[in-house]
C-alpha positions in Angstrom: 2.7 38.2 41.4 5.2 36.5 43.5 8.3 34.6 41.8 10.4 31.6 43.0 14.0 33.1 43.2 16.5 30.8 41.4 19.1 30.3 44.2 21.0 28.0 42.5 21.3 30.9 39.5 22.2 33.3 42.4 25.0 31.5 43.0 25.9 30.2 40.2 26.1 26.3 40.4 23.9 23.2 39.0 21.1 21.8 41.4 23.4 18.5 41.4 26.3 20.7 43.0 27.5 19.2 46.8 27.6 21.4 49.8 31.2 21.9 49.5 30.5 23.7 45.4 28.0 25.7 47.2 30.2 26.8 49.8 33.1 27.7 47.7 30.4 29.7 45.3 29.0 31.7 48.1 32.5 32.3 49.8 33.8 33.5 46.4 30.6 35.5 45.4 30.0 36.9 49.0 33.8 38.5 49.1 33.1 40.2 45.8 29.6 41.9 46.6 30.2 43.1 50.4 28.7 46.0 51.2 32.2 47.3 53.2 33.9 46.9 49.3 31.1 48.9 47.4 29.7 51.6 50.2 27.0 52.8 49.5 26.5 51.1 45.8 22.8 49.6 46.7 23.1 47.6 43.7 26.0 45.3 46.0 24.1 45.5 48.7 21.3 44.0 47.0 23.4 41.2 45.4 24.8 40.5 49.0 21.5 40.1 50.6 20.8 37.9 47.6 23.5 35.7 48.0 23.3 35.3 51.5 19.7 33.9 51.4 20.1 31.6 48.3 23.7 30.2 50.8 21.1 29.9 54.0 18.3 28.3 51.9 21.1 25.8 49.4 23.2 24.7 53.2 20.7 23.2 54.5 19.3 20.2 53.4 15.7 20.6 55.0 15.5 24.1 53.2 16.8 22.8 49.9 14.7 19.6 50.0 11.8 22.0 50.1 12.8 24.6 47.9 13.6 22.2 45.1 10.1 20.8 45.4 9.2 24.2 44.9 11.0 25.0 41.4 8.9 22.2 40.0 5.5 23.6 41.0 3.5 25.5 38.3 4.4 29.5 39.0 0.5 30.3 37.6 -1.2 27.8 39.6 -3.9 29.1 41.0 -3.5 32.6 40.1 -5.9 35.1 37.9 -4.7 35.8 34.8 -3.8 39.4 34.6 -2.2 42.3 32.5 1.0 41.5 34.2 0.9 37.9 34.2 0.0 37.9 30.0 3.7 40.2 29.8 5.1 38.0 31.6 4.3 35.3 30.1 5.2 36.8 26.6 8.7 38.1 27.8 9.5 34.2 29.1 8.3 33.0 25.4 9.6 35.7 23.3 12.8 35.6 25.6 13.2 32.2 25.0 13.0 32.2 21.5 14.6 35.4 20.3 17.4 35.1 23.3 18.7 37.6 25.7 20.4 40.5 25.4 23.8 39.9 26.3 26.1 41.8 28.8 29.2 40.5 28.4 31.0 43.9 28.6 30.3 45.3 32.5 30.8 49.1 32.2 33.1 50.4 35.4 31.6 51.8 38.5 31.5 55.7 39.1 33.9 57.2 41.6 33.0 60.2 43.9 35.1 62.8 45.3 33.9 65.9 47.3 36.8 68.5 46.8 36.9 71.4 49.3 38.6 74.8 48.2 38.3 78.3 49.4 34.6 80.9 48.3 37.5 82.6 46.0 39.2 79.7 44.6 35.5 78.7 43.4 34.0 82.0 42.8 37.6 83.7 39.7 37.9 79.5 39.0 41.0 77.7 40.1 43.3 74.4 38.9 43.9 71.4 41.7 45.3 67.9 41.8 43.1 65.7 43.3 44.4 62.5 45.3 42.9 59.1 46.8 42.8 55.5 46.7 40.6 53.4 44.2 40.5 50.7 41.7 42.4 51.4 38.3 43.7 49.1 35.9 45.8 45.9 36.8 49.3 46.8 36.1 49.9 43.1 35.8 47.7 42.1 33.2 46.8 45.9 32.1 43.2 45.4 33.0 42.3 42.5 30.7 42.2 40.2 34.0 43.7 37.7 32.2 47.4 36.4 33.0 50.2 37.3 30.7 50.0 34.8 28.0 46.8 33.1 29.3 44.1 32.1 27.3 41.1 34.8 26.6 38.1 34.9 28.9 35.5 32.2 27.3 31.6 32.4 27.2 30.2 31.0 30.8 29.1 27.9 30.6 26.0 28.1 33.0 24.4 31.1 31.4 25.7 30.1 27.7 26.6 34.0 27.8 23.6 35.4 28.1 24.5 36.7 31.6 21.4 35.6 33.5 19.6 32.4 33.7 15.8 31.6 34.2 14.4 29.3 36.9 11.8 26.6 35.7 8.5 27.4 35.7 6.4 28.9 32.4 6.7 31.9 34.3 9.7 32.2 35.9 11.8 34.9 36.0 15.0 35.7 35.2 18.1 36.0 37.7 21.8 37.3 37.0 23.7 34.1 37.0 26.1 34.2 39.8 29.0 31.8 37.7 29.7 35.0 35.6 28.2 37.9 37.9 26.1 39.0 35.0 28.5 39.7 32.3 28.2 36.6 30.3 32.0 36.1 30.6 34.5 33.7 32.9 38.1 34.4 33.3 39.5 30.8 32.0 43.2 31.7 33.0 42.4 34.7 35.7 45.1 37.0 36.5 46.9 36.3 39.8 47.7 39.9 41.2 43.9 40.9 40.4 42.2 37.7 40.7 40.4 38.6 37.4 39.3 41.5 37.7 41.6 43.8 35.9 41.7 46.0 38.7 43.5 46.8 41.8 43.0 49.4 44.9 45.8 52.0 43.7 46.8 55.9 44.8 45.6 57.5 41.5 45.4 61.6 41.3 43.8 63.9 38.6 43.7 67.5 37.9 40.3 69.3 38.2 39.6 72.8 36.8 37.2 75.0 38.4 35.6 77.5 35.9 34.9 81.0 37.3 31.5 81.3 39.1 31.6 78.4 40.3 29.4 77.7 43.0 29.1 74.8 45.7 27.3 71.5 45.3 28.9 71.9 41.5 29.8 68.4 40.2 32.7 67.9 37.8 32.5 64.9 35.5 35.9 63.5 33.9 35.3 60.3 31.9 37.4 57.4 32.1 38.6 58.7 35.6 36.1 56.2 37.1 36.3 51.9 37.5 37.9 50.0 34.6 35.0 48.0 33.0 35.5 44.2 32.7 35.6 42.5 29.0 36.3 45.1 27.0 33.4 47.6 29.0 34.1 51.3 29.4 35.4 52.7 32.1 33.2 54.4 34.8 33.8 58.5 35.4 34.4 60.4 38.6 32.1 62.6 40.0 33.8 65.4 41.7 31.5 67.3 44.2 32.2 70.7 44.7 32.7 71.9 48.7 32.8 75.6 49.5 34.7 76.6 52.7 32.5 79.2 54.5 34.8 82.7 54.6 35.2 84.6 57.7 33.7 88.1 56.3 32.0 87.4 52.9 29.1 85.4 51.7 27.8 85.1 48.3 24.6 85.2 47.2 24.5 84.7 43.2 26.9 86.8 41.2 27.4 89.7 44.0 29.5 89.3 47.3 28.2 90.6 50.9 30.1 92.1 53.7 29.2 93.3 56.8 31.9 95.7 57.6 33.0 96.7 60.9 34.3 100.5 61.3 34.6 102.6 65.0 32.0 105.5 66.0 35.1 108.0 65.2 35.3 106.8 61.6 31.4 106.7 61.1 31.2 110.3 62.6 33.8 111.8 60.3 34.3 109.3 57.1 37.2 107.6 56.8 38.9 105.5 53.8 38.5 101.8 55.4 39.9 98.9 54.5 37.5 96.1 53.2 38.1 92.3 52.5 37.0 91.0 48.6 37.9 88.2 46.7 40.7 88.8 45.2 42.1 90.6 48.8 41.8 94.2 50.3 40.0 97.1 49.2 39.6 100.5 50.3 36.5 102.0 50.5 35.3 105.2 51.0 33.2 106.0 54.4 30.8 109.3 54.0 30.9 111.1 57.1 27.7 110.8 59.4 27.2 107.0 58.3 25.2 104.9 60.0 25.0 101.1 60.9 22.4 99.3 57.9 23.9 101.8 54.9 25.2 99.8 52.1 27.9 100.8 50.0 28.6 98.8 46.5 31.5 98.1 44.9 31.5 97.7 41.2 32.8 94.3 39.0 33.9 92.9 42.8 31.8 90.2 42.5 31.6 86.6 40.5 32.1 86.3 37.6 29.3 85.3 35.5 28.4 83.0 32.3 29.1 86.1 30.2 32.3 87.2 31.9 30.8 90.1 33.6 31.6 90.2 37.2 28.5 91.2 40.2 29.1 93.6 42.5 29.9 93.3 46.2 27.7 94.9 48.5 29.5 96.6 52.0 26.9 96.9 54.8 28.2 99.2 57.3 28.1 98.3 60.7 29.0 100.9 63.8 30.7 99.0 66.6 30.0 99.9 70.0 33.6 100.0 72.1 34.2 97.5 74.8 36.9 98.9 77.4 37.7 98.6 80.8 38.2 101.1 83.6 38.6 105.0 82.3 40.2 104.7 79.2 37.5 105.9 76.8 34.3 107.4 79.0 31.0 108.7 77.3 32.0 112.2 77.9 35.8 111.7 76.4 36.2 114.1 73.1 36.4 112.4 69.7 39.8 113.0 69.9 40.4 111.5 72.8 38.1 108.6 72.1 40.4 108.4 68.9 43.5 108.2 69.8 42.3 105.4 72.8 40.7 103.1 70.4 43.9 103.2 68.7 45.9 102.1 71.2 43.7 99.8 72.4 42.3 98.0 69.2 40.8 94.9 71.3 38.0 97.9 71.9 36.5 96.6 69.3 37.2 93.6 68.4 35.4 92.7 65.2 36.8 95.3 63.2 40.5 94.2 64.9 39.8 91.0 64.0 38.6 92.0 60.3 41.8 94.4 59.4 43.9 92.1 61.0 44.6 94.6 64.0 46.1 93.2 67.5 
């Protein structure tokens, strides 16, 4: 069932307020719910789109002239009666009667931060300090939003406090009143440096410990660390998202850690102690001779750390590189020796395992 929307309640002024209150209302109200000051908090941009269409409908005086014809219609006439219509109509009586629930305090919006740190850093935990710009609490007035020595916010005067007001009609329904923004509350002696709001746009940092195991998409929630509230409300918390950097040479895949590792045809024909990259840096690992590319070799408690404390493993999958070199160096009928001693002294030959031992 379709309901009138109470522009005049959207923006907070009387139905005997002149084009110049309306103005100043919307020009006041618009500036505080602007989708470019809350992105991506829908709620704003729902206020916004609000605002904007009860200030298109209220400025001009064909529009209005209609629309306050409108508010004195009958909102049932010539509609069914229906489930919905009977709780309606109960919530307007009842509502009227009992009163509203009051929202004078305004909890404080969330803040998000996505912090980026390195697969180990996540995986054996890890301490960082966190920086960025947001709203804290006015230093001026210490997030009251009232001035020093000003008088204390006073119930609103449209709304009686109730933070919403209800258009006319039996059935009418109720809209957040736009004098007060909801809360039930107007700043009588409003702070200067924050305008009222007991906040300003400030560099703020925290400290946020990673626990070991770790993994990415994580979210870290520190209360208080969010919006100061307004009128007394609770501060909102940030949300810290977790952002793994992808690692050159391992991959996790639960607890255990996976490595493709990169060894030459001499050290697969003959076994070889190799050098392997972990978490916590370079291990050796021993090669059996005759390997082949696809075995897997494991490597105990190398892994993440679990709930329990108990590392995984990390699992080495062996893979044989095939030499890339240029004129006569190294031919397919060179000794292993020789074939050696060239790949040695010519480690761009193969360039992955170079690149993974940190070879030039």
């Amino acid at each position: 069932m379709a309901q009138l929307q109470d522009h005049y309640a959207v923006l907070g002024v009387t139905p005997e307020a002149t084009l110049d209150d309306i103005k100043r209302a919307y020009r006041r109200l618009a500036l505080a719910s602007h989708p470019d000051r809350h992105p991506g908090d829908v709620e704003a941009e729902e206020r916004f789109r609000a605002i904007s269409t009860a200030y298109a409908v209220l400025s001009d005086p064909v529009q209005r002239a209609r629309f306050d014809a409108q508010r004195h219609l009958p909102v049932f006439e010539g509609q069914a009666v229906t489930l919905q219509t009977a709780r309606e109509f109960f919530s307007a009586v009842v509502g009227d009667v009992f009163g509203r629930q009051r929202k004078q305090r305004r909890r404080g919006r969330d803040v998000r931060y996505t912090l980026t740190v390195d697969l180990a850093e996540a995986a054996l935990g890890s301490e960082h300090e966190i920086q960025f710009e947001a709203l804290g609490p006015c230093a001026t007035c210490s997030g009251s939003g009232t001035r020093p020595g000003g008088r204390s916010p006073s119930t609103c005067p449209l709304c009686h406090g109730r933070g919403e007001v209800k258009g006319e009609g039996l059935l009418s329904r109720y809209s957040p009143c736009g004098r007060c923004s909801g809360t039930g509350m107007i700043q009588v002696d409003p702070c200067e440096a924050c305008r009222g709001r007991g906040a300003r746009r400030e560099g703020r940092s925290f400290r946020v410990r990673l626990p070991p195991g770790t993994d990415g998409g994580a979210e870290k929630v520190i209360a208080g660390g969010g919006e100061p509230g307004q009128f007394g409300g609770e501060p909102g918390s940030l949300r810290v998202t977790i952002s793994v950097r992808p690692h050159a040479w391992l991959r996790r895949e639960g607890q255990d850690i996976h490595c493709d590792l990169w060894v030459s045809p001499v050290e697969a024909a003959r076994g070889h102690k190799v050098p392997v990259p972990t978490l916590t840096g370079t291990a050796l690992v021993d090669l059996p001779a005759g390997v082949a590319t696809g075995a897997k070799l494991r490597l105990r408690g190398k892994g993440v750390p679990g709930e329990s404390g108990k590392p995984g493993d990390q699992i080495v999958t062996v893979v044989v590189e095939t030499p890339v070199v240029s004129g006569d160096a190294v031919t397919v009928a060179s000794a292993i020796d020789a074939l050696e001693r060239a790949l040695e002294a010519e480690p761009q030959a193969l360039p992955k395992r170079a690149a993974q031992r940190g070879l030039k």
